[in-house]
Steps between C-alpha positions, in 0.01 A plus 500: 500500500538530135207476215657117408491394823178357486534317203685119514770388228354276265594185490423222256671216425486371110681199411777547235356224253127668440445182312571244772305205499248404792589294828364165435603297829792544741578834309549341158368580182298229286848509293713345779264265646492379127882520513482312840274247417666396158821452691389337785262242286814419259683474793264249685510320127868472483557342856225241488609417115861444680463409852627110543686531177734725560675632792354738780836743408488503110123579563618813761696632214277450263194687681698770699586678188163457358335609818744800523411608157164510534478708780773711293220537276224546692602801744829672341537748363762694279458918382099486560439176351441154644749269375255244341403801280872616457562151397225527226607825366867328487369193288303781258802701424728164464292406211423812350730568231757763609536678155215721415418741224222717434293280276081547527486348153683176675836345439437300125687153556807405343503353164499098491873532282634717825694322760412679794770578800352550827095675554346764275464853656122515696243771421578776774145604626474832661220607686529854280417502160503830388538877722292801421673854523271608749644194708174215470680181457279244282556143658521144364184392682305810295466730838662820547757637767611833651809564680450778755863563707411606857735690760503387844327670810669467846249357781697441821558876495127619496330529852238245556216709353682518155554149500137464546439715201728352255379164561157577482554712135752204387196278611201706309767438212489124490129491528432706223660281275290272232817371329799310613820699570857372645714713706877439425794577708802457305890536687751599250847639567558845538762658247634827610767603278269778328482647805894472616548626178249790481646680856855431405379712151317767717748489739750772267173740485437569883582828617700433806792258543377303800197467295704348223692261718194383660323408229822292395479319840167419457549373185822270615266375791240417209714304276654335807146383633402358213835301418506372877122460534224281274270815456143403473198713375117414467275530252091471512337431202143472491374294199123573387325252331197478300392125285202493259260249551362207266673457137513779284493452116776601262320809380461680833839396651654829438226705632463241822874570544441901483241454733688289777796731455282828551323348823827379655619851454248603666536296764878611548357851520344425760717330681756785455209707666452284779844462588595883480235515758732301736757754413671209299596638191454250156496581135309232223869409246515521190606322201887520548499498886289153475784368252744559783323363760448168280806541440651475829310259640582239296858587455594692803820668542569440152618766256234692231534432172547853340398648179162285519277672245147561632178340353372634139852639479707489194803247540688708165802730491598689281853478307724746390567464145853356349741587288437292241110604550569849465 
């Protein structure tokens, strides 16, 4: 018998939606009995408000549909959502105006002389405001955020007593935490053509020919996996928070900001500490590695502007002189 044999798998089952609502009755929420009730009551409304008036079939069609929808509502559900939210969110974004520019100031009306065609741009509030270099992102709400990207441990591998381990550091983890923090597991597609194009470079510098024409094979089965397959890679981000209570006045805003920023460094410190203690390595991003994170997740798979100049950096060039100058 082996050490590990004495020690059972761990197994414990956590619902996907950490957030999911309590079991009311008959294994629904409060939500869909409210869903239930509202449909069934305007049903009962509609048929006695019809019945003798108008026929038993143009009331069927009439309250199928309704009936339908309601449960529709009340227990489907479409990419994580329920549909009765998904419905909501769809109303939001159908009157929201679809042209926005970065306006805190506000968008100033049109003058009373302008004839206006179609909607004026809306204010495009983002949940940044401004980036430090050292990678503390001050928010809208006047907190303070850390992005800490996280590697990935395998667990199905370990032996039962490792498993046991790792959960029981990842759990002394969570419970030392006095501040809320969100775990993020982003899928975005995998681009290899650096790497094709790196061993088909290398490829000319290897010192024996079989070497060489490996290396090209390799790099021909590369670029055909990734023009035959959707190549998919993860990333972890851990974001670190830290929000100042009660008002602060105008005076001490900047040193209230310094302060938030320093503690929810700290706090990604140790976070980095406590993960490399799971053998997961993480490092705390800075200033330009947060811009491209932003970046891509609200425009993903979209190509970087280039040539951005950096904060505090002068927007100038210089030009050579003319003729006529000289």
């Amino acid at each position: 018998m082996s050490i590990d044999d004495e020690y059972e798998p761990l197994v414990a089952r956590i619902p996907a939606d950490v957030e999911m609502p309590d079991k009311v009755l008959a294994g629904l929420t409060g939500r869909q009995l409210l869903i239930l009730g509202a449909t069934g009551g305007l049903v009962a409304w509609v048929y006695l408000l019809a019945q003798g008036r108008v026929p038993v079939v143009v009331i069927a069609a009439l309250l199928i549909p309704l009936t339908a929808l309601g449960f529709a509502l009340a227990l489907g559900r479409r990419d994580g959502l329920s549909l009765d939210r998904l419905a909501l969110h769809g109303i939001r974004h159908a009157l929201q105006g679809k042209v926005r520019v970065p306006a805190p100031e506000g968008i100033a009306p049109y003058p009373s002389w302008c004839r206006l065609r179609g909607q004026l741009p809306a204010p495009l509030d983002l949940p940044v405001r401004a980036i430090r270099q050292d990678g503390a992102m001050g928010l809208a709400d006047g907190g303070t955020a850390v992005l800490v990207q996280a590697g990935t441990v395998s667990f199905t591998l370990r032996t039962a007593a490792e498993q046991e381990s790792l959960v029981a550091l990842f759990g002394r983890w969570l419970n030392s935490l006095d501040s809320p923090v969100q775990i993020l597991i982003q899928s975005r597609s995998a681009d290899l053509s650096d790497l094709t194009t790196e061993l088909e470079e290398s490829a000319r510098d290897l010192a024996h020919p079989a070497l060489e024409q490996a290396a090209r094979d390799h790099a021909a089965y590369l670029d055909d996996l990734s023009r035959s397959r959707d190549l998919l890679t993860r990333r972890v981000l851990v974001v670190i928070r830290d929000q100042p209570t009660g008002e602060t006045p105008l005076h001490r805003q900047a040193r209230t900001r310094n302060v938030s920023a320093t503690v929810a460094m700290r706090r990604a410190e140790d976070a980095v500490r406590a993960l490399a203690a799971l053998g997961i390595g993480a490092v705390v991003l800075d200033a330009e590695a947060c811009t491209e994170v932003l970046a891509d997740s609200l425009s993903p798979g979209q190509p970087r502007l280039g040539g951005l100049s950096r904060p505090y950096d002068l927007v100038t060039r210089s030009v050579p002189p003319t003729k006529e100058a000289r």
